[in-house]
C-alpha positions in Angstrom: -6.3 82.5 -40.8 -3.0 84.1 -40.5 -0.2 82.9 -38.6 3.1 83.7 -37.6 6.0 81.4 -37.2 8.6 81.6 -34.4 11.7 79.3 -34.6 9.8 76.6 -36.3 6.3 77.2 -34.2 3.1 78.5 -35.9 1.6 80.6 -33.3 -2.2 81.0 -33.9 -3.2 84.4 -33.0 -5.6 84.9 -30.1 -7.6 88.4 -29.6 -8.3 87.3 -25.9 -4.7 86.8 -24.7 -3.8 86.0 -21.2 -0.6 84.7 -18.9 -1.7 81.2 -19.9 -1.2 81.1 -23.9 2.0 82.8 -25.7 2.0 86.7 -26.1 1.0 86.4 -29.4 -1.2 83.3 -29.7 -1.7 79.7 -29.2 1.2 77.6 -29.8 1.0 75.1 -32.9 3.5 72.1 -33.5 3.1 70.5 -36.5 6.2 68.1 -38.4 7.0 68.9 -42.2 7.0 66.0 -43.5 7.1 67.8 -47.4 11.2 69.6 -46.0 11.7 66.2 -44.0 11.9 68.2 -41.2 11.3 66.7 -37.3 11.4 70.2 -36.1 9.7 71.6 -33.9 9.2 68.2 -32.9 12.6 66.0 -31.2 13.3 62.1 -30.6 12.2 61.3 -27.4 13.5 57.9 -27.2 14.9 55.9 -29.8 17.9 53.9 -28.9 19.2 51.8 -32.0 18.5 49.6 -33.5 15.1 51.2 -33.0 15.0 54.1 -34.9 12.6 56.9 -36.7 13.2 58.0 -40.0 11.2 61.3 -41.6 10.1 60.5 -45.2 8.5 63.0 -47.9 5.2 62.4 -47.2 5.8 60.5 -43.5 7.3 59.4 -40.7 8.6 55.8 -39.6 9.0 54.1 -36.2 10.5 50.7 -35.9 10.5 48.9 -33.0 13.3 45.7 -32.3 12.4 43.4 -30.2 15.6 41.6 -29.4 17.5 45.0 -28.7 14.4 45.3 -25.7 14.8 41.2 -24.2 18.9 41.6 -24.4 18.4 45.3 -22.2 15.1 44.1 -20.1 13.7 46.6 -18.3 15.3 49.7 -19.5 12.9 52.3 -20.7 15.3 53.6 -23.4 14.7 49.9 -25.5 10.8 50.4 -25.0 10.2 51.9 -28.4 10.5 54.9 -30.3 9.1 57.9 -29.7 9.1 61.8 -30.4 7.5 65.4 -28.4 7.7 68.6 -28.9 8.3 71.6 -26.4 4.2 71.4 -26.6 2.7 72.4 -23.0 -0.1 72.8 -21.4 -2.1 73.5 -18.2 -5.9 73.4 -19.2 -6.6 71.5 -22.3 -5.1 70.8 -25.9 -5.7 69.0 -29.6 -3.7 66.4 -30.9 -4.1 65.4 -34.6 -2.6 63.1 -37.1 -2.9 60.3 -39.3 -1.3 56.2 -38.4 -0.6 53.2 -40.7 0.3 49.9 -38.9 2.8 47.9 -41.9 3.1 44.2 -42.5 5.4 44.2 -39.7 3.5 45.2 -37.0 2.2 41.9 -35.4 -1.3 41.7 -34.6 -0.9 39.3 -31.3 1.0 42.3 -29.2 -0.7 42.7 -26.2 0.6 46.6 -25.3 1.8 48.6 -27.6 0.9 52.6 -27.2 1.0 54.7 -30.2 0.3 58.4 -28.4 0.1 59.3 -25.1 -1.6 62.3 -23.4 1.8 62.4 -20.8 0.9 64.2 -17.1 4.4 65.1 -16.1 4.3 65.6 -12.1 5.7 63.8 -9.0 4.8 60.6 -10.7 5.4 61.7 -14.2 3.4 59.3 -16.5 0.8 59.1 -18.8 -2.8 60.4 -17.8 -4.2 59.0 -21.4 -3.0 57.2 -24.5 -4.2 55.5 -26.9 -2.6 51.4 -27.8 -3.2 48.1 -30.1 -4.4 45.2 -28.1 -3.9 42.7 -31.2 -5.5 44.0 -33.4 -7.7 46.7 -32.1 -6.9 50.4 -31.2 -8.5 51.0 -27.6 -8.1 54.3 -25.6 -7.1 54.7 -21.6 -7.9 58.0 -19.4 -7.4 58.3 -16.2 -7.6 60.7 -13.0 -4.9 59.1 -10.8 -2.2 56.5 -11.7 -4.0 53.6 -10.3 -5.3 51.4 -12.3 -8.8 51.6 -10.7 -9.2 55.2 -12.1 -8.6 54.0 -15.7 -11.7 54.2 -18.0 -11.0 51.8 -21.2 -12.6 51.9 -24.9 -12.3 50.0 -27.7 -12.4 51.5 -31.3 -12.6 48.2 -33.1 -10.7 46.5 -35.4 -7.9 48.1 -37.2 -6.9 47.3 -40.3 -3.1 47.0 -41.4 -1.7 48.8 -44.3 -4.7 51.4 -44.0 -4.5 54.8 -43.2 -6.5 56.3 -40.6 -7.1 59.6 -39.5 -7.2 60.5 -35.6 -8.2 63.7 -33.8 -7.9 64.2 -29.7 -9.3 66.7 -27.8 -8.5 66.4 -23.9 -9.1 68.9 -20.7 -7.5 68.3 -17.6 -10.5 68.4 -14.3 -11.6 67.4 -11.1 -15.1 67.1 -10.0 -16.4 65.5 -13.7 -14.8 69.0 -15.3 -12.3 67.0 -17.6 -13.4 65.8 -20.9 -12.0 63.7 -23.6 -13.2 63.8 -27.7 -12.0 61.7 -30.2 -12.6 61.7 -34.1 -11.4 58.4 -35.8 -11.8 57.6 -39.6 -9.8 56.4 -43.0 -12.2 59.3 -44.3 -12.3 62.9 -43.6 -13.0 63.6 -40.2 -16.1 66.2 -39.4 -16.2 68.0 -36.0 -19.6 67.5 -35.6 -19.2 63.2 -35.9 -17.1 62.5 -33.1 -16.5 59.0 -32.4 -16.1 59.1 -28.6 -17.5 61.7 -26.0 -16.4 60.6 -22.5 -19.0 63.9 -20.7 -17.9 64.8 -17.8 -14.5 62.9 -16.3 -12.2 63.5 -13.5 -8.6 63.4 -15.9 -5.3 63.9 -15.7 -3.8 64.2 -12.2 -1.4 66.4 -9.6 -1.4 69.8 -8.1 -4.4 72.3 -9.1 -5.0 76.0 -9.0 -8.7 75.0 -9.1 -10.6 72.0 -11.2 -10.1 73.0 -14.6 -6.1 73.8 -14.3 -2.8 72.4 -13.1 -0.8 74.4 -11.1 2.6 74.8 -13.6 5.0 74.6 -10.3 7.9 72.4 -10.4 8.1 69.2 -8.2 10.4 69.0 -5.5 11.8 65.5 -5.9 12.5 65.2 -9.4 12.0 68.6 -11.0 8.6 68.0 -13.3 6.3 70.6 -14.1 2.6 70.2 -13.3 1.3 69.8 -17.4 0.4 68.0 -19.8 3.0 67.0 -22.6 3.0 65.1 -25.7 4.0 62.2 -27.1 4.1 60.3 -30.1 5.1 56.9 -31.6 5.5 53.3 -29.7 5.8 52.7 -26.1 6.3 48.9 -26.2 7.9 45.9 -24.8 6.4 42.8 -26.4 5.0 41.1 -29.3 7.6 41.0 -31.5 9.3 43.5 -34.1 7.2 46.8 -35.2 6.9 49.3 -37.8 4.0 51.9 -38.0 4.2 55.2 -40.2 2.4 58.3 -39.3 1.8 61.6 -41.0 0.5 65.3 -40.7 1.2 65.4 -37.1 -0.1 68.4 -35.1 -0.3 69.2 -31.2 -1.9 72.6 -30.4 -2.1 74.2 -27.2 -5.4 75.1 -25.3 -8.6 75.6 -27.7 -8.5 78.4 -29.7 -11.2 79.1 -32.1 -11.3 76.9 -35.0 -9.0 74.6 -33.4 -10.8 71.2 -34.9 -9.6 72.4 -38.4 -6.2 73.6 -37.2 -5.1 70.0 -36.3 -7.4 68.0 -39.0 -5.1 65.7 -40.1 -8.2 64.9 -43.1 -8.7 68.3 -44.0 -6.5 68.0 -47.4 -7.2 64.9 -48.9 -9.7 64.0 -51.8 -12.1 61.5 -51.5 
């Protein structure tokens, strides 16, 4: 597959294009970790002494915990995270690979590690995915209410591990959303996923119709209608945190052969 590459993002080309994908193609960010490059993707928050740090073959996050209890409450001391100018209105992939270190304590309640972010009037997450001690559970939702959440537990993670971990989400009302995910320390295969919500209500705001958020600004703070992304940790307890990730990839909408376009397995040798 050829694809071209604008200012840092690889645009997938797309035969069937339409107002809703780039004029050439689908838009693909993905982090070079190999030129220890962020770019396309930006620090979202990371106020030190929390900080992320690219490597050759990774990325860091460190969370402090003291910096977070001497600031309570300020969302800028809740983590470390990073985005990318990644949009969309429909659906979209996420993939990439996560390694919880020694220092990453396995009695935090909350601590998110991606989130699925539904920018709107109420601007927050419609789905991410966290550690509760020591397992990785998932959260979706179709309103930011708590009785709309749907909850599922992947099991027990284990530290100093690599795993690999593939998202596919579409925004819907009326059971049209969906949610797929592929989790795995081996390589991942799209036809082995290892959740399958069927049909969900998910993600949440103003519509065109059920299958697509309306892209028009909010009055009262100036949010778009979409879906953004999100990666690294969202937390506030449980002590001091470090987590390395690697071959991160958000792609918009669902082009052909999307699976393997975000695979953050599809390289290595087992």
């Amino acid at each position: 597959m050829h694809t071209y590459n604008i200012n840092g993002i690889r645009i997938i080309p797309n035969e069937n294009q339409n107002k809703k994908t780039h004029k050439m193609g689908f838009a693909l960010y993905k982090i070079d970790c190999q030129n220890e490059m962020f770019y396309p993707f930006y620090c979202y928050w990371s106020t030190p002494p929390n900080n992320i740090t690219i490597h050759h073959e990774y990325i860091e996050f460190y969370y402090n915990q003291e910096a977070y209890d001497n600031h309570y409450g300020q969302r800028h001391y809740k983590g470390a995270e990073i985005t990318a100018y990644f949009s969309t209105i429909k659906d979209g992939w996420y993939g990439y690979k996560f390694c919880l270190l020694d220092l990453y304590p396995k009695n935090a309640n909350t601590s998110i590690i991606n989130q699925i972010f539904n920018t709107n009037r109420l601007n927050t997450w419609a789905g991410h995915f966290h550690m509760r001690q020591d397992h990785l559970w998932m959260t979706h939702r179709s309103a930011a209410y708590y009785k709309k959440e749907t909850h599922y537990d992947f099991g027990q993670i284990e530290w100093n591990t690599w795993y690999n971990l593939i998202i596919y989400f579409k925004v819907g009302l009326n059971n049209k959303g969906l949610i797929k995910v592929w989790l795995g320390k081996d390589k991942l295969k799209e036809d082995e996923p290892t959740y399958v919500s069927g049909g969900v209500d998910f993600g949440f705001g103003s519509w065109i119709d059920d299958e697509t958020l309306d892209n028009t600004k909010v009055e009262e703070n100036g949010k778009i209608n979409q879906i953004l992304c999100k990666f690294g940790m969202y937390t506030w307890d449980g002590g001091d945190k470090r987590i390395k990730y690697a071959n991160i990839s958000a792609l918009e909408y669902n082009p052909e052969g999307a699976f393997d376009i975000v695979n953050p397995s599809k390289d290595d040798e087992y």
